[in-house]
C-alpha positions in Angstrom: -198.9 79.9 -85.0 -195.9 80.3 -87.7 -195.4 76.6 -87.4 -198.8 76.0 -88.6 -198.0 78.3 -91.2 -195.0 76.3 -92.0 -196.8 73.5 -92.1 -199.6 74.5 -94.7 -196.7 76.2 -96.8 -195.3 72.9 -97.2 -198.2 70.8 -97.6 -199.3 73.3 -100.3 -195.9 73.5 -102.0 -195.7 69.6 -102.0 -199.0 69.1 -103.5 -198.5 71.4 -106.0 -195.1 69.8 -107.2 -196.8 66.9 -107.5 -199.9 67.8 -108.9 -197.4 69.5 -111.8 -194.9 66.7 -112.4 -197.9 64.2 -112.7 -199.6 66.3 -115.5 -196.6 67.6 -117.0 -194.6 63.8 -117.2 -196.6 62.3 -119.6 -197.2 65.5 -121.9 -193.6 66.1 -122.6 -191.7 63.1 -121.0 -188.1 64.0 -120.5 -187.9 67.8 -121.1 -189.9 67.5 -117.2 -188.0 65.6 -115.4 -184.6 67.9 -116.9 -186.4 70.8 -115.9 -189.0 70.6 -113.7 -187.5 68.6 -111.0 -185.0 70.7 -110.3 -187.2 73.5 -110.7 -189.3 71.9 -107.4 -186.0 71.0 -105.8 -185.0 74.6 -105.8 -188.1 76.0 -104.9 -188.1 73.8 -101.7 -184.6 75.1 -100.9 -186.2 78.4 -101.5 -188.8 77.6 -98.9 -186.3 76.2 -96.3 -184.2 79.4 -96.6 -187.2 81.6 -96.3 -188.5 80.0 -92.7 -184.9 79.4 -91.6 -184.3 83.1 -91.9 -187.9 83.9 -90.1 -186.6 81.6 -87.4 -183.5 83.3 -86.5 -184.8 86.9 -86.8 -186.9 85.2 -83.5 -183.8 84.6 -81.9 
């Protein structure tokens, strides 16, 4: 069941990035990709950490 989870937490995070950067891009060009990309970047690393930690506290 928490995979499933994991998997609808991704899917929903990586729509949302792109769903942003698509309608941001073209409203204010460069000032998104400075800032949002690595805004998305960190929030996936946020992500990763967040269900790596669930997995161990399984262990």
């Amino acid at each position: 069941m928490k995979t499933v989870i994991r998997i609808i937490v991704w899917i929903a995070y990586a729509v949302y990035a792109f769903y942003v950067l698509q309608k941001q891009i073209p409203e204010h060009g460069l000032f998104t990709i400075i800032f949002w990309i690595p805004a998305v970047v960190i929030g996936g690393a946020a992500i990763f950490a967040l269900f790596n930690n669930m997995r161990d506290d399984e262990k």
